[in-house]
C-alpha positions as CSV (number, residue, x, y, z in Angstrom):
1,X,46.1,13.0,66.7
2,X,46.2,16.4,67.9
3,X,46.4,16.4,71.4
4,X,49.1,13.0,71.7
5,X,49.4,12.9,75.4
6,X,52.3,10.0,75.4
7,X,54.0,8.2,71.7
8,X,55.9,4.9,72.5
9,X,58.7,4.3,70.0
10,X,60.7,0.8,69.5
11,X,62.9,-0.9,67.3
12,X,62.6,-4.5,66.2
13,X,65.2,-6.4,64.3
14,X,64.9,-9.4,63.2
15,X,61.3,-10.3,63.8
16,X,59.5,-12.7,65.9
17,X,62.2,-16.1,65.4
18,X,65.1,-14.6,66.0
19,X,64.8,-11.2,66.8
20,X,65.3,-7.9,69.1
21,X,63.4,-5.4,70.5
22,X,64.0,-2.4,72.7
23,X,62.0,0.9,73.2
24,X,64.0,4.4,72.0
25,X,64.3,5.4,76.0
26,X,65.8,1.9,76.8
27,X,63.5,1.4,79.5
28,X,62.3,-2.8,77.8
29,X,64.8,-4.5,76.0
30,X,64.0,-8.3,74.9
31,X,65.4,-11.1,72.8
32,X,62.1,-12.1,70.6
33,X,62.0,-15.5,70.1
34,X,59.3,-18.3,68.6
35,X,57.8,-20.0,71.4
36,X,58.1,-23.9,71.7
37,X,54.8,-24.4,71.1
38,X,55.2,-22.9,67.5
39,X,58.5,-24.8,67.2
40,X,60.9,-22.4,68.3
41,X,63.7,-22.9,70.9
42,X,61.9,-20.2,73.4
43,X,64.3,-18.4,75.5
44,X,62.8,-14.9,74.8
45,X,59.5,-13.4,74.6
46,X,57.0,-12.9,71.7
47,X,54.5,-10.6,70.5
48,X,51.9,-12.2,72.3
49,X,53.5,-12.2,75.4
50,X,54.2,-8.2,75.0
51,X,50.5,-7.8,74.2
52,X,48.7,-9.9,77.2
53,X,51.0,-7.9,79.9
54,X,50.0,-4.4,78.0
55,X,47.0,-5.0,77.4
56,X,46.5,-6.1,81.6
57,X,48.2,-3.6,82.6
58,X,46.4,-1.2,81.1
59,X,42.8,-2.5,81.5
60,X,44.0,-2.2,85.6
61,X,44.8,1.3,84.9
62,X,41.3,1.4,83.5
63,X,39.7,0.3,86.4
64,X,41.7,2.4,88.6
65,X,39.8,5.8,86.1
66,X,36.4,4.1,86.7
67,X,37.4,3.6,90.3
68,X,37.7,6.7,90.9
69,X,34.9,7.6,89.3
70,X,32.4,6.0,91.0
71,X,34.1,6.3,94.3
72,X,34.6,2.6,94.7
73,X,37.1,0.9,96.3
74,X,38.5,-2.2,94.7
75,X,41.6,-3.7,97.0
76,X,44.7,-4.5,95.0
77,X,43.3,-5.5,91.7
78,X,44.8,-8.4,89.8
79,X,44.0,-9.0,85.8
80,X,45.3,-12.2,84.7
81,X,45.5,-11.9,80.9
82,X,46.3,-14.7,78.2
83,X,46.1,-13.8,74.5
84,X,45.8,-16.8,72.2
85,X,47.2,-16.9,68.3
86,X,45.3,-18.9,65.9
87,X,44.8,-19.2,62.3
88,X,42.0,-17.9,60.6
89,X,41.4,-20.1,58.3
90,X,41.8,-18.2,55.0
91,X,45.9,-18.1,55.2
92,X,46.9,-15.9,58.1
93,X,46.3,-15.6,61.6
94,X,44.1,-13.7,64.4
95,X,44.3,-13.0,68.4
96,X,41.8,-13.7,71.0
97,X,41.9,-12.3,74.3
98,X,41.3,-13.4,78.1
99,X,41.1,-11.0,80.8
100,X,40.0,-12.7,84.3
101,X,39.9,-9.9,87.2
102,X,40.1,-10.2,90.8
103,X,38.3,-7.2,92.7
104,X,39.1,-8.5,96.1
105,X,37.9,-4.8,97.5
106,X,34.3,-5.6,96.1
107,X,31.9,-7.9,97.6
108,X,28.7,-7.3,95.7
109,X,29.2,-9.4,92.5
110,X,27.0,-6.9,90.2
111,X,29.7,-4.1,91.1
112,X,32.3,-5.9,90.0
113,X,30.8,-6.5,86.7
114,X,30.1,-3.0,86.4
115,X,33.1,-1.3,87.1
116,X,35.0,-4.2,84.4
117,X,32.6,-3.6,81.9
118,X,33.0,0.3,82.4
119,X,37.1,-0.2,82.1
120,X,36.5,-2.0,79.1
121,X,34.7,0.9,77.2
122,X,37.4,3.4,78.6
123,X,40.5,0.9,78.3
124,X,42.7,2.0,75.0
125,X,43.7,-1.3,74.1
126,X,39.6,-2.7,74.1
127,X,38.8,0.7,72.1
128,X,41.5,-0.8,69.7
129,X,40.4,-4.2,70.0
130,X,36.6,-3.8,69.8
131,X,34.9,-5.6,66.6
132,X,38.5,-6.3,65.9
133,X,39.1,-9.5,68.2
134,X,37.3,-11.3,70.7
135,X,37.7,-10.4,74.1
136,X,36.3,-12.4,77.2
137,X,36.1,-10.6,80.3
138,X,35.4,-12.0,83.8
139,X,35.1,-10.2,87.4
140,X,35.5,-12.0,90.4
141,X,34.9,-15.2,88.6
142,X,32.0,-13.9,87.0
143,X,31.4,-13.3,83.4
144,X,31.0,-9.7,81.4
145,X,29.2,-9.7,78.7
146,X,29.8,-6.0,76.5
């Protein structure tokens, strides 16, 4: 893309089991290893771990942009993200995403809504996601439909 504002580089050896990842400015370093729940020993983090705390953290960086926007304040904002793997049925696997956020500056329930349903059309990672996976967004308990 032309105007790249920020490129994040890693390197990854050994995949997913057994592996090792660490970003080129040595800023996130991890051991990567198969959760037990896949029949792994644990003891390091996964892909999908990596991917529910970026995705979470960006969508509240998201918020902050339509925040602002709207001249709304939101209190310290809290996404809780969880991003499941399962098989697709046809040999391989896909992801399916969770965000739950917590707007404790916003009382009015139809705000809250708003301003998640705005993040997620602004939010980088739900651009990437969008038609790809599904994503299930809440706000203040609430549901958010697209």
């Amino acid at each position: 893309m032309a105007n790249t504002i920020y490129t994040a580089k890693a390197h990854v050896t050994g995949g997913r089991a057994e592996g090792h990842g660490r970003t080129s400015d040595g800023a996130l370093e991890a051991d990567l290893r198969l959760p037990p729940e896949m029949g792994g020993s644990g003891g390091g983090t996964n892909p999908e771990q990596l991917f529910a705390v970026g995705y979470a953290s960006c969508f509240e960086s998201a918020l902050g942009v339509v925040a602002r926007r709207a001249k709304a304040e939101m209190g310290d904002v809290a996404v809780d993200s969880e991003v499941a793997l399962s098989p697709d049925g046809k040999g391989g696997f896909v992801l399916s995403v969770v965000l739950d956020v917590t707007l404790p500056g916003v009382s009015d329930l139809d705000t809250a809504v708003e301003l998640v349903r705005a993040a997620h059309k602004v939010c980088p990672y739900s651009t990437a996601t969008r038609g790809n996976i599904e994503v299930t967004l809440s706000a203040n308990g609430a549901p958010v439909s697209e």
